[in-house]
Structures are given as C-alpha cells and as structure tokens.
N, C-alpha and C positions, 0 to 999 in steps of 0.2 A: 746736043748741047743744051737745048731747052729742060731737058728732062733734068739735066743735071742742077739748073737754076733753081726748076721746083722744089729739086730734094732740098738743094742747100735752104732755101726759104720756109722748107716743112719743118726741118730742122732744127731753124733758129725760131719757130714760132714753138717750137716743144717745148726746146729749153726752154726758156721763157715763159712759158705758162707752167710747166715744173719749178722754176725756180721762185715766179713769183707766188705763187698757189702754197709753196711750203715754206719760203720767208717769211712770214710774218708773226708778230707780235706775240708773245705764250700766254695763255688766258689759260688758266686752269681750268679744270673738269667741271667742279662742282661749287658753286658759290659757299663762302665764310668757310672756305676750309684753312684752316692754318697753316705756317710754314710748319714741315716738320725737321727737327733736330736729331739727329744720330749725330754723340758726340764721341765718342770712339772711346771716351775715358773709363777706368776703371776704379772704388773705389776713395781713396784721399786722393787721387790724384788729379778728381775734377773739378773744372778753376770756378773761380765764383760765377756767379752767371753773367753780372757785368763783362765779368774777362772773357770769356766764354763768347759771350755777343761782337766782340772787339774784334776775335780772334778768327772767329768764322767770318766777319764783314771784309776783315785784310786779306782773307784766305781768297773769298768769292770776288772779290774788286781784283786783286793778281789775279787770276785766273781769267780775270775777261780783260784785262790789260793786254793779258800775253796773248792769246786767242787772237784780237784783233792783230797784236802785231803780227803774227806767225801768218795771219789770212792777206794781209798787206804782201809783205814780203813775198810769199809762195803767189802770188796774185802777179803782181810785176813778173817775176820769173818763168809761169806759163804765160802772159800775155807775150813777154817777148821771144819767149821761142814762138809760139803759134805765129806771129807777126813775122819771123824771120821762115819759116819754112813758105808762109804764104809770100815770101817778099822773093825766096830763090825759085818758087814754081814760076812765079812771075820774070823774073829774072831770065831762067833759062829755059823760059819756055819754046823758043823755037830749038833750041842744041837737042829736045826733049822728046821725046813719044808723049802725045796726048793723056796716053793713059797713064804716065808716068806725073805730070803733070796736077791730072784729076786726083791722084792719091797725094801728092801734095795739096791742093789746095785742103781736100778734105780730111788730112790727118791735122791740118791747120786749126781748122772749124773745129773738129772731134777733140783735140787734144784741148784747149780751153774750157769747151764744153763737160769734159770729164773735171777739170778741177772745179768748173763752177760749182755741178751739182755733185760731186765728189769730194771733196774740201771745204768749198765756200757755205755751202748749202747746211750741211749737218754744223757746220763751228756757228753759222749764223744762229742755226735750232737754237746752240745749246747756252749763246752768247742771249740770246732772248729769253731764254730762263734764269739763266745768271740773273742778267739786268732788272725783270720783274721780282727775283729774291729779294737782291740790293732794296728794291725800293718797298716793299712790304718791311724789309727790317727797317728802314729808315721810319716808317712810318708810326715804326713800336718807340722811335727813342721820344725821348723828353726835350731833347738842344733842340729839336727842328731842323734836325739835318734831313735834306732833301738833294744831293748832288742828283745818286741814280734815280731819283723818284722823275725827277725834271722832263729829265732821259728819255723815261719810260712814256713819262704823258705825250711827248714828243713824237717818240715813235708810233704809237698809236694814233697819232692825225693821220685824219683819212683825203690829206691835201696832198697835191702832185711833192708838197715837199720830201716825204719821207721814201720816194724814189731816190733822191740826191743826195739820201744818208746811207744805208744799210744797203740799197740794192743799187749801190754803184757799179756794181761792177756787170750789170747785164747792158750800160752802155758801151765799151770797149767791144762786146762780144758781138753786138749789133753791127757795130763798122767792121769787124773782120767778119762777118755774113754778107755785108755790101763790097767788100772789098773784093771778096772770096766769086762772089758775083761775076764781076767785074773783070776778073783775072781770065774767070772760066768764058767767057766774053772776047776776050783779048783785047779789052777797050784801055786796062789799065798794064799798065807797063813801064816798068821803074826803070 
C-alpha cells in the first residue's frame, strides 16, 4: 500500500512539473521579429488593411473566447467524473477486491491527468500565442487599445498570482492526488 502512495505522489509531482514547465507565457524565437500575416485573399478581393486589421483582431479574440470556454467546460466534466470514480472506489471499497479498488482510484488520478496535459495543456499553448498576437496588434493601433496587451503583462508576472489565473486547474488535480491518497489508506470514507 505504501508503494502505491509513492506512485500516486510521483505521479502527481510529473504532471505537474509537465504542466507547469509548458504553460507558460509564448515569447517568440527571435527578438523584432514581426507578426506575420497570411491573408488568405486573392486579388480585388483584399480588404483594405484597416479592415483587414479588424478582421483578423475579431477573428483571433473568438477564437481564444471559445478556447477558454470549451477548456472550462471539458474541465468541470473530467473533474467530476475523476471525483465520482474516486468517490465509488471509496464508496465500495469493502463490497470490492483491493485491486479493483486501486484501478479505481487510479483511473481517477489518470483520467484528469490525461485532460490536463491532453486538452488543457496544448489550448493553454495555443491560447498564449493568441493572447501575445492580440497584444502586439494592439500595440500597432493609434486608439491605444490595450485590453489583450494588459492580459498579457499580467500573465507574464512572475508572482504566486499568475498560478490563480491560467494554471487553475493543477489545483483540483492536487486534491484528487491527496484524496486518491487517502482512499488508498482507507482513512477517507464517504
């Protein structure tokens, strides 16, 4: 039983150092490199570059609109099944063979863990290049628009705050590792 503690403990220290190791903030390759534009047009049919600037800003802001929400949503949905398989190992753990049990807790632990760094992990990537475009194009206009720019500076603090932004969600997966603990312990018992 000890042995199985450690795994779960090695486990949640991986994720974790995976998840935080590739969350963070997209800083481009090469310093004064420019955003680059591919605009798909052909022709008379490319809009003026004003419109053009507009069009790809709405385009890039939807698309990290929807991202976060699609990560929210699928977010909740693996946390509460992991939390319900870990809740019925717990549950029926004496009706249960041990090792029936163990592959409960730990399909619990695993299943969260694959959407973290399966899901969570690549939309945050790509969500971090979004948000750093937003704010270089912000930076090109003349109004002093600066929503995503704000964003951006924010995220790049390098204070305990910007845990309790973007990498919300490797706290939930810490308590179902202490939980997951626990269960395999027999200390906790719904």
């Amino acid at each position: 039983m000890q042995d199985l503690n450690v795994v779960l403990i090695v486990l949640g220290v991986v994720v974790t150092f995976v998840y935080l190791w590739y969350n963070q903030p997209y800083r481009p390759k090469e310093k004064g490199e420019g955003l680059t534009r591919h605009s798909g047009f052909v022709g008379s049919d490319i809009p003026e570059p004003k419109n053009l600037f507009i069009i790809q800003y709405e385009q890039i802001s939807q698309r990290l609109r929807s991202r976060e929400t699609s990560t929210a949503v699928a977010g909740s949905l693996f946390l509460t099944a992991s939390v319900l398989l870990l809740c019925s190992s717990a549950i029926l753990g004496d009706g249960i063979s041990s090792l029936f049990e163990y592959v409960l807790v730990f399909a619990s632990v695993i299943l969260y863990s694959i959407w973290l760094l399966g899901f969570n992990l690549p939309n945050n990537m790509v969500s971090n290049r979004d948000l750093y475009q937003l704010s270089q194009m912000e930076k090109q206009t003349e109004d002093g628009l600066n929503v995503h720019a704000s964003l951006w500076e924010n995220m790049k603090d390098a204070t305990w705050s910007k845990y309790l932004k973007r990498q919300v969600w490797i706290f939930p997966f810490w308590v179902l590792v202490a939980a997951a603990v626990l269960v395999v312990h027999g200390i906790l018992i719904f």
